[in-house]
N, C-alpha and C positions, 0 to 999 in steps of 0.2 A: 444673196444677203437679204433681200427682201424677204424670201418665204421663211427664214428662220426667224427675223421680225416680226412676221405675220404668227407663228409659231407660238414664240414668245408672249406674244399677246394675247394668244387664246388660253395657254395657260394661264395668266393673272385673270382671266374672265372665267376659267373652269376652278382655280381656287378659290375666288369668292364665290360662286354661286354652290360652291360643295361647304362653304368655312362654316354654316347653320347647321351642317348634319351631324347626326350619332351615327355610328353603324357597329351593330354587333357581330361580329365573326362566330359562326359555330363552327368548329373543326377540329378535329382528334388529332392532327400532325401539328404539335408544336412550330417544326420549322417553319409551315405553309400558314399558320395562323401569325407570325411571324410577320412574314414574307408580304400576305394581302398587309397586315397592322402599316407595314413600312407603304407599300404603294398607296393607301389610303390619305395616311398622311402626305405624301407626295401629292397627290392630289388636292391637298387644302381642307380635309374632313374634321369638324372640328375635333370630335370623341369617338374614340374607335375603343370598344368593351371587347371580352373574349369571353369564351365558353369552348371547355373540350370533351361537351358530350350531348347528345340533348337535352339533358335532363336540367344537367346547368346551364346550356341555352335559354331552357321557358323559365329558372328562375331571375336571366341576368334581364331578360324584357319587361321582370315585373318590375328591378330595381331600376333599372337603367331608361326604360320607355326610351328605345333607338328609331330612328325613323326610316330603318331599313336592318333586314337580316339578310347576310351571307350565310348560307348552311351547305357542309359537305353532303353529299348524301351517304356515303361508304362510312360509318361511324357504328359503335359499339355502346351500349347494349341499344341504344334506340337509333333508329337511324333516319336519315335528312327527312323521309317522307313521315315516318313517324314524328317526326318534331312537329312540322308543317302541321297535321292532322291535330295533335294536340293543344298546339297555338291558338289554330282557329273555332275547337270549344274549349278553350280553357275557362272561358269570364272576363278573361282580360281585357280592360276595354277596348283596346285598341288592338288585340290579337285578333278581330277577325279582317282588318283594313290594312295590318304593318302588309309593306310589302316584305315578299322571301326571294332571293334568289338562289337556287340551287347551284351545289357549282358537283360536277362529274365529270371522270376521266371519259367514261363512257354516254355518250349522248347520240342516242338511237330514237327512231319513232315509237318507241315500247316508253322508254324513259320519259321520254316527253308528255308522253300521255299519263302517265303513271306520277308524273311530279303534277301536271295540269288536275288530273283527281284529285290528289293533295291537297289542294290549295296553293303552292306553288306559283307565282307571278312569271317565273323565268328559270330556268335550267342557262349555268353559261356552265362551257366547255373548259375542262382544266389541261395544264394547263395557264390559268388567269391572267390576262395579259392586261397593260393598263389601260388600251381601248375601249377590250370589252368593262372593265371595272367602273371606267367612261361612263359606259351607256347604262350602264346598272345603276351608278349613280344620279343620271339624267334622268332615268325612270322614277326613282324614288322623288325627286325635288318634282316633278312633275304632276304626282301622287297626293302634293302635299297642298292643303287648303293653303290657298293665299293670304 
């Protein structure tokens, strides 16, 4: 009984310290754009934006300024690393600081290094489970001036 206690409480400590975020979702599968949208929230996020392409990804961070991006990399006509790469010269003032995290079926030392090229912060494995979303979101709150 205790450790669900203990459980419990770390969640009302990981909702509030997530209830200050945006996070934009890039992802071409409706469902899985869905799916994070819902664990997000679960999480205690204040604003979760989508986008299901890159393209509408770099316009949703002009409108929206999230203080973290989820991007798939497997997307059509531009894809995760391509977004990442145009982010960071867009102009946007805060494109070259937002953090990105990649999310891939496939997460190899090839990927890795090829998102880290990018500009890329993190590659998580799909997948997405709410641990690792956990840490993606730790990452970003950690990122952010005090």
């Amino acid at each position: 009984m205790a450790d669900r206690s203990a459980e419990i409480a770390a969640m009302g400590k990981t909702e509030t310290l997530f209830g200050a975020l945006s996070v934009l979702v890039v992802e071409d599968e409706s469902f899985t754009r869905m799916v994070l949208a819902k664990m997000l929230g679960a999480l205690g996020v204040k604003a979760v934006h989508q986008a299901a392409d890159g393209e509408s990804g770099l316009a949703a961070v002009a409108a929206h300024s999230p203080d973290l991006v989820l991007c798939d990399v497997e997307m059509q006509p531009m894809d995760g690393f391509g977004f990442v790469q145009k982010l960071r010269v867009s102009g946007e003032p805060r494109g070259s600081a937002l953090p990105v995290v990649l999310m891939s079926g496939r997460v190899d030392d090839d990927r890795k290094a090829k998102a880290q090229a990018s500009g890329a912060d993190r590659v998580l494995v799909k997948p997405v489970t709410p641990a690792s979303l956990r840490e993606a979101l730790a990452m970003a709150t950690a990122a952010q001036p005090a």
